[in-house]
C-alpha positions as a printed NumPy array, in Angstrom:
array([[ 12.277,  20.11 ,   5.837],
       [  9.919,  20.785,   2.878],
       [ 10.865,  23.551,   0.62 ],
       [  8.245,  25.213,  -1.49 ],
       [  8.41 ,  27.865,  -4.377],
       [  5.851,  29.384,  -5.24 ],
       [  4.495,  30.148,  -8.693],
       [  2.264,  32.956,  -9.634],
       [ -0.33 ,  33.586, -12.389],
       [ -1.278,  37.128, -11.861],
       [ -2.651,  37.857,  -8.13 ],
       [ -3.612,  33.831,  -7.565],
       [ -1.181,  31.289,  -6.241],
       [ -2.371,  28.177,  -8.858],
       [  0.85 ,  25.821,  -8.278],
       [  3.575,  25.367,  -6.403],
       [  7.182,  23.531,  -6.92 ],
       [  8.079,  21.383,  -3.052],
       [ 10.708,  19.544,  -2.483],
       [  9.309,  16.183,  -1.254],
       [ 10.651,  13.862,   1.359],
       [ 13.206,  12.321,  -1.304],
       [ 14.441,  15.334,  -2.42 ],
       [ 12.795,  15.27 ,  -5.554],
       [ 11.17 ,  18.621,  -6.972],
       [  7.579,  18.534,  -7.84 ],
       [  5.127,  20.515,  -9.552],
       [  1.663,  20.148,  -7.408],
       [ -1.139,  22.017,  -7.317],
       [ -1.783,  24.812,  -4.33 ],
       [ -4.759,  23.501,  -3.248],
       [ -4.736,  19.275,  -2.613],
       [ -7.662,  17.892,  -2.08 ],
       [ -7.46 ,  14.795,  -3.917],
       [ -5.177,  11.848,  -2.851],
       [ -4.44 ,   8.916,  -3.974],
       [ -1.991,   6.839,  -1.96 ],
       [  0.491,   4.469,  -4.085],
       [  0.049,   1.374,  -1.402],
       [ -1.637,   0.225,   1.872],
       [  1.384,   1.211,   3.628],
       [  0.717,   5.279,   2.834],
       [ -2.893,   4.463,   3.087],
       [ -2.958,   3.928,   6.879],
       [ -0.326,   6.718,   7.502],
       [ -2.826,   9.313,   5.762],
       [ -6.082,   8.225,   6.534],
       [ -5.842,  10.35 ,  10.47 ],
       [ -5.014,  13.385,   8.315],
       [ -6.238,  13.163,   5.205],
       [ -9.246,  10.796,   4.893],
       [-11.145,  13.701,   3.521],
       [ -9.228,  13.787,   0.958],
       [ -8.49 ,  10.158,   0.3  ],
       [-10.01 ,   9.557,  -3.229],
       [ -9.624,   5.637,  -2.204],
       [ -6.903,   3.552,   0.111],
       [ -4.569,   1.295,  -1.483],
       [ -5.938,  -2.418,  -2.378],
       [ -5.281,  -4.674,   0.057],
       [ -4.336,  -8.522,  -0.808],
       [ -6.852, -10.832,   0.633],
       [ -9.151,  -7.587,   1.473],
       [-11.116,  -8.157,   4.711],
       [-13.114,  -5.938,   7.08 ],
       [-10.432,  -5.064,   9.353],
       [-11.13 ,  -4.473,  12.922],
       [-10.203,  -1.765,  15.395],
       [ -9.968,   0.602,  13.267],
       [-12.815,   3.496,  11.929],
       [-15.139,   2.103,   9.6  ],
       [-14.291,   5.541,   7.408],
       [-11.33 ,   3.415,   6.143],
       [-13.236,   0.214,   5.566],
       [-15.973,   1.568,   3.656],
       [-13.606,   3.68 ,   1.984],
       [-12.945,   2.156,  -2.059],
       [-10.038,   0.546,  -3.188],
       [ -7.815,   1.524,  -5.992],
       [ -5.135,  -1.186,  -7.034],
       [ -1.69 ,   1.28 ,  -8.636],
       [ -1.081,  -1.597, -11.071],
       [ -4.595,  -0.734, -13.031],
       [ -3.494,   2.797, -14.603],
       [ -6.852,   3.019, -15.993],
       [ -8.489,   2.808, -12.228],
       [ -5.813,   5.429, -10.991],
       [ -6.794,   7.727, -14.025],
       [-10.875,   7.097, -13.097],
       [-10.269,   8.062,  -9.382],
       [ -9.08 ,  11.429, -10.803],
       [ -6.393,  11.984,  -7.878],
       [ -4.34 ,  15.456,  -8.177],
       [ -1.643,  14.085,  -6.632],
       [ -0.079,  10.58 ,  -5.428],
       [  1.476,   9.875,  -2.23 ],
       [  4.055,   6.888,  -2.21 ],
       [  6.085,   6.042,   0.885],
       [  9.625,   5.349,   1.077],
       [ 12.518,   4.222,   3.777],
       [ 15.417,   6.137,   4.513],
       [ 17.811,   3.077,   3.064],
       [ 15.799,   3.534,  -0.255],
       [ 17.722,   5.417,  -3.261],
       [ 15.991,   4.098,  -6.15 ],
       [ 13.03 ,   6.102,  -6.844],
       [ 12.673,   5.056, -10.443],
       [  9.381,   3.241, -10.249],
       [  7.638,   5.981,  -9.092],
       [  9.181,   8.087, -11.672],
       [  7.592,   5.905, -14.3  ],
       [  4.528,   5.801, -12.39 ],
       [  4.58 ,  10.167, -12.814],
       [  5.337,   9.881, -16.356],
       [  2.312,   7.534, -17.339],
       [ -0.36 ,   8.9  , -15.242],
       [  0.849,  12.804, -15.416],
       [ -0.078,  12.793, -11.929],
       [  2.358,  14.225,  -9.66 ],
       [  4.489,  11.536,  -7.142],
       [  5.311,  13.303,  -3.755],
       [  7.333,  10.308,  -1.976],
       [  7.643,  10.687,   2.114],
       [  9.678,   8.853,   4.805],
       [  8.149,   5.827,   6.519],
       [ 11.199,   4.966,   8.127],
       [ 10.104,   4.2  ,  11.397],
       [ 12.468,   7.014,  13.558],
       [ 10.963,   9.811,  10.985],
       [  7.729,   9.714,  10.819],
       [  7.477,  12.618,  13.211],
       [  8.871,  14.478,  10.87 ],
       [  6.759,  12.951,   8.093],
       [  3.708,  14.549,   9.48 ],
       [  5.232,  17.518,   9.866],
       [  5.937,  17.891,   5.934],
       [  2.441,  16.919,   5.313],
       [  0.647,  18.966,   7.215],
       [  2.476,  21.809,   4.82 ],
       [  1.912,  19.825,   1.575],
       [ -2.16 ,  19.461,   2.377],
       [ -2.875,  22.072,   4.553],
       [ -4.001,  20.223,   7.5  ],
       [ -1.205,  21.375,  10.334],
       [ -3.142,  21.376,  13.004],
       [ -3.984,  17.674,  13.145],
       [ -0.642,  16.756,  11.557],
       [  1.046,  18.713,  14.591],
       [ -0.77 ,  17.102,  17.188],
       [  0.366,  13.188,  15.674],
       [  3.872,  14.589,  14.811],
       [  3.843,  15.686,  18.761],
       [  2.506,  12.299,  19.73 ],
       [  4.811,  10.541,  18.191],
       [  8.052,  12.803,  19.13 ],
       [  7.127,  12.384,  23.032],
       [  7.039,   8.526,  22.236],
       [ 10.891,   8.354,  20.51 ],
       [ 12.048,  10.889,  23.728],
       [ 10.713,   8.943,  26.04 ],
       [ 12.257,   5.42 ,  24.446],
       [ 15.241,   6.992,  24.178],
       [ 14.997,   7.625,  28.323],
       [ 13.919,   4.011,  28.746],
       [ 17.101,   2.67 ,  26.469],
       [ 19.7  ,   4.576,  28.095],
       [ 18.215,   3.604,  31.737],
       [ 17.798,   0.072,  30.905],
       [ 20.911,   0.002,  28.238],
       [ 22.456,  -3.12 ,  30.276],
       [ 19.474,  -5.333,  28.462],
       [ 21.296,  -8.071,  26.803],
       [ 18.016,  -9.941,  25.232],
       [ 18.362, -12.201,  22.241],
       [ 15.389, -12.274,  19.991],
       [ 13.764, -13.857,  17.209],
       [ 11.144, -12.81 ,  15.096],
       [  8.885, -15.077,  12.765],
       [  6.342, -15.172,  10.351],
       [  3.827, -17.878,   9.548],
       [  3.078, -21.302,  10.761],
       [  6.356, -23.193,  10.441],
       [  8.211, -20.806,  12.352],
       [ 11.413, -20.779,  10.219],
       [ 10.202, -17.594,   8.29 ],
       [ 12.242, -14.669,   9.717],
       [ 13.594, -11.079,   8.872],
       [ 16.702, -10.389,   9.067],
       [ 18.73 ,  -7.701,  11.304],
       [ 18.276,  -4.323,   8.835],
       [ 15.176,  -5.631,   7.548],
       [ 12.897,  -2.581,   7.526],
       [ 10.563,  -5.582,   8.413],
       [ 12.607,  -5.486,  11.503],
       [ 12.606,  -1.826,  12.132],
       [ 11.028,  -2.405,  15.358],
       [ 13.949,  -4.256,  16.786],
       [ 16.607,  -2.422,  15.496],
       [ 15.215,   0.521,  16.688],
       [ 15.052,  -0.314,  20.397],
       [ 18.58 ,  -1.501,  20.09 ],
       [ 17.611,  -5.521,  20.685],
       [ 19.697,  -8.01 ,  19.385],
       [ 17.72 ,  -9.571,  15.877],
       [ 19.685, -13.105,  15.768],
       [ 18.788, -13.644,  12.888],
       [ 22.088, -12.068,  11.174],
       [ 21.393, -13.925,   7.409],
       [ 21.398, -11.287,   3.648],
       [ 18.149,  -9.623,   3.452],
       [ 16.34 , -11.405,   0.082],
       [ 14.244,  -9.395,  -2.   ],
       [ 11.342,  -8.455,   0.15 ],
       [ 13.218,  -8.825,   3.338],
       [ 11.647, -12.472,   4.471],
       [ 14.631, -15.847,   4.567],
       [ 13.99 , -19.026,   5.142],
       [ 16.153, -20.622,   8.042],
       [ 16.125, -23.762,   9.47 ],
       [ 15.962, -25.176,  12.844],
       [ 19.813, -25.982,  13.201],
       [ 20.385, -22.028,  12.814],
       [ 17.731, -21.652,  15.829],
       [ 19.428, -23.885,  17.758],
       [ 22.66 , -22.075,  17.496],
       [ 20.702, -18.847,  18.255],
       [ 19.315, -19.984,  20.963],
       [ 16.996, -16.575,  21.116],
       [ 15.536, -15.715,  25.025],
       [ 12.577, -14.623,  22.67 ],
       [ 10.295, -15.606,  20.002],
       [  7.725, -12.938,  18.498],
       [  5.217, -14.75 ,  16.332],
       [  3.299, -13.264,  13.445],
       [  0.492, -14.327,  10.994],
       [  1.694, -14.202,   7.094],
       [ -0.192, -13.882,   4.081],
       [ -3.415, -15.12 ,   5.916],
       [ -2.1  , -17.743,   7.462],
       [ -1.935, -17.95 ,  11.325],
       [  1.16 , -17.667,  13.486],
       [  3.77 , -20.134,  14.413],
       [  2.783, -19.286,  18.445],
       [  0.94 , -22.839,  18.929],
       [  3.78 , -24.721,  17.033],
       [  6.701, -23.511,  18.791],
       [  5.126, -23.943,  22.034],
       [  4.121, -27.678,  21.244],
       [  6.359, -29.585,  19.128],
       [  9.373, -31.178,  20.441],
       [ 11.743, -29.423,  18.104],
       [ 11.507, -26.382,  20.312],
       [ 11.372, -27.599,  23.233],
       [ 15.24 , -26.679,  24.28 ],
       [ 15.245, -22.989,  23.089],
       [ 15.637, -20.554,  26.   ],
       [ 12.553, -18.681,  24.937],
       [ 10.493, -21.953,  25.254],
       [ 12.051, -22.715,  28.312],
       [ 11.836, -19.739,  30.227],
       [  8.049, -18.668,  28.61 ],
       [  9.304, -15.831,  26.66 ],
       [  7.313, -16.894,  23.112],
       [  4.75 , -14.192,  22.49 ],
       [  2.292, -13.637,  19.657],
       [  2.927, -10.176,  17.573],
       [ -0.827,  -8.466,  17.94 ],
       [ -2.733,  -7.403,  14.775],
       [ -5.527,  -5.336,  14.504],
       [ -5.805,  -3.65 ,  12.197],
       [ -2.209,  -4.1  ,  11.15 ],
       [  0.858,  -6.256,  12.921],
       [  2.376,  -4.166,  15.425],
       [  6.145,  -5.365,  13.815],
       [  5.439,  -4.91 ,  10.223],
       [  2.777,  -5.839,   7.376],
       [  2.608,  -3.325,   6.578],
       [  5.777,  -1.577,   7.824],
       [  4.43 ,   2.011,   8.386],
       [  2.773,   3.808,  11.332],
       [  1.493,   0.767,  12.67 ],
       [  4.584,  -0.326,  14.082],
       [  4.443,   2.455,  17.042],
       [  2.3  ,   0.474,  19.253],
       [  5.492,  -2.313,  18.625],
       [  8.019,   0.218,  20.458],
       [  5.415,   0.892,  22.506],
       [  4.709,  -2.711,  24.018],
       [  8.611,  -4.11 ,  23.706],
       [  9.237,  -0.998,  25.897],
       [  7.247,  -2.152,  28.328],
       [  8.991,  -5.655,  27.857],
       [ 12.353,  -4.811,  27.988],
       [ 13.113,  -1.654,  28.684],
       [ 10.289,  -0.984,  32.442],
       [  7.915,   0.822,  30.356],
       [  4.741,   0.504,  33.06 ],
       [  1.902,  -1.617,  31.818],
       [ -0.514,   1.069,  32.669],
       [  1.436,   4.057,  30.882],
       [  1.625,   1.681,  27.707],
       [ -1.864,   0.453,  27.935],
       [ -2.543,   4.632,  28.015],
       [ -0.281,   5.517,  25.002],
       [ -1.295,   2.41 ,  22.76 ],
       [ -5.194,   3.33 ,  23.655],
       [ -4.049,   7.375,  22.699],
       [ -2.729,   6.012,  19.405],
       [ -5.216,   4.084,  18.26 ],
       [ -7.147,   6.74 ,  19.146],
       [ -5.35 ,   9.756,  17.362],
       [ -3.868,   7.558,  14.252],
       [ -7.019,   4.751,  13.592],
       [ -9.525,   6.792,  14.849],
       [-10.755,   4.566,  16.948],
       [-11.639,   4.074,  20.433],
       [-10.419,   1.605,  22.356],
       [-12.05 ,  -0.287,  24.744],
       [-10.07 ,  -1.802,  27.784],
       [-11.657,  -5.186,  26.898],
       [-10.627,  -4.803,  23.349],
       [ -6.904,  -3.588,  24.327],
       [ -6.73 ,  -7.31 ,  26.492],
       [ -7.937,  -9.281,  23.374],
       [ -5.057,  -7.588,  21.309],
       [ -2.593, -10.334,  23.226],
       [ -4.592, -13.016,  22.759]])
């Protein structure tokens, strides 16, 4: 819940004191309506609500013209957090930096507050909050009604997985996620790379320590002891996906997910649906793993993944484009 005191200079409300999504207290102004978000991962959760007010998006490694998404947030400029001097040109009255609810170090941004002067508000981009996460920012920028409508969108979503889980809760699945085109790239179980698993309660075998940045290498005698029933497959860093490997090289032939079919490419436009970034692109992840494990029907998650891109990327979807997504 965001907590706000308010301070007065005479009749006129000029600043206010919040409590942000850390529990930090912060000193912003009343009136925002100049943003800067601290990485891509905020960008893309702000730009349905706040593009207006977006003084740039975060820079993007390997920057491309992404596709499916509005061409507001292509053609919007990029500010890279590491160039101070850049920040301080884009003039932003506040920065937005987003956080995970196993985070407790907030230090960084602290620093990043005390050399700019610019006020850090941190919120949660843990993946069964960000409901809520809308909900505090349509109070911090004054935008409620559109922040309502995605906090509502996204509420009906974890209500209705919830259903799903607890009428399906006898699935059993073992699955394994990589990155790359080797294949033996993974992240972990409690990866908030692996959010999207843990969430819908399916079994990550991958049970290795979490390195720095959440990514281990493994080899192939831990995947044969694994023995996943499925393999999800996502580009890295530019490079393509492992989908084509796994499916023809004799190393993988025995694995129960080769066997029975099960080896399926993670879609993403304009962001993977499992992570990269891990933020509010990951819903159309539940969304589509619903439908694969838990009876979520094709056509309702066709509808819901269409409404999202819809309300969160401003974009419309096209049918055609929706069956290119999987391929």
């Amino acid at each position: 819940m965001i907590s706000i005191l308010f301070i007065c200079v005479g009749l006129n409300l000029s600043a206010k004191t919040i409590t942000d999504m850390a529990g930090r207290s912060i000193d912003i102004p009343d009136n925002i309506e100049r943003i800067l978000p601290y990485d891509v991962k905020t960008s893309i959760l702000l730009f349905s609500v706040a593009y207006d007010k977006m003084v740039a998006k975060s820079l993007l490694p390997g920057s491309k013209q992404l596709m499916l998404i509005s061409d507001k947030y292509n053609k919007m400029v990029e500010v890279d957090m590491k160039n101070i001097e850049s920040v301080l040109a884009s003039n932003p009255q506040i920065i937005i930096a987003g956080a995970y609810n196993s985070d407790n170090n907030y230090e960084y941004f602290e620093k990043i507050q005390k050399r700019t002067h610019i006020p850090v508000v941190i919120i949660d981009l843990s993946i069964d909050r960000l409901d809520k996460t809308y909900a505090f920012l349509g109070t911090l920028i004054g935008n409620k009604k559109q922040c309502s409508e995605r906090a509502l969108f996204l509420q009906n979503i974890y209500n209705n997985t919830k259903k799903l889980i607890t009428k399906n809760s006898t699935n059993q699945a073992n699955v394994y996620y990589t990155l790359g085109l080797s294949g033996l790239l993974t992240d972990p179980s409690g990866s908030k790379h692996t959010e999207v698993l843990d969430y819908l309660k399916l079994n990550n075998v991958a049970k290795v320590l979490i390195p720095t940045g959440g990514h281990a290498n493994v080899n192939m005698e831990q995947i044969f002891i694994w023995n996943p029933d499925y393999i999800f497959a996502a580009g890295y860093k530019g490079d393509k996906n492992a989908y084509t490997t796994i499916l023809s090289s004799n190393k993988w032939k025995t694995i129960s997910a080769v066997k029975k079919k099960n080896v399926y490419k993670v879609p993403s436009k304009p962001f993977g649906w499992f992570d990269h970034p891990p933020s509010i692109n990951r819903i159309p992840g539940i969304l589509w793993l619903s439908q694969l494990f838990y009876k979520n029907s094709k056509d309702e998650t066709r509808k819901q993944i269409i409404e999202f891109y819809k309300l969160f990327y401003k974009y419309k979807l096209t049918e055609k484009e929706y069956k290119l997504l999987f391929e």
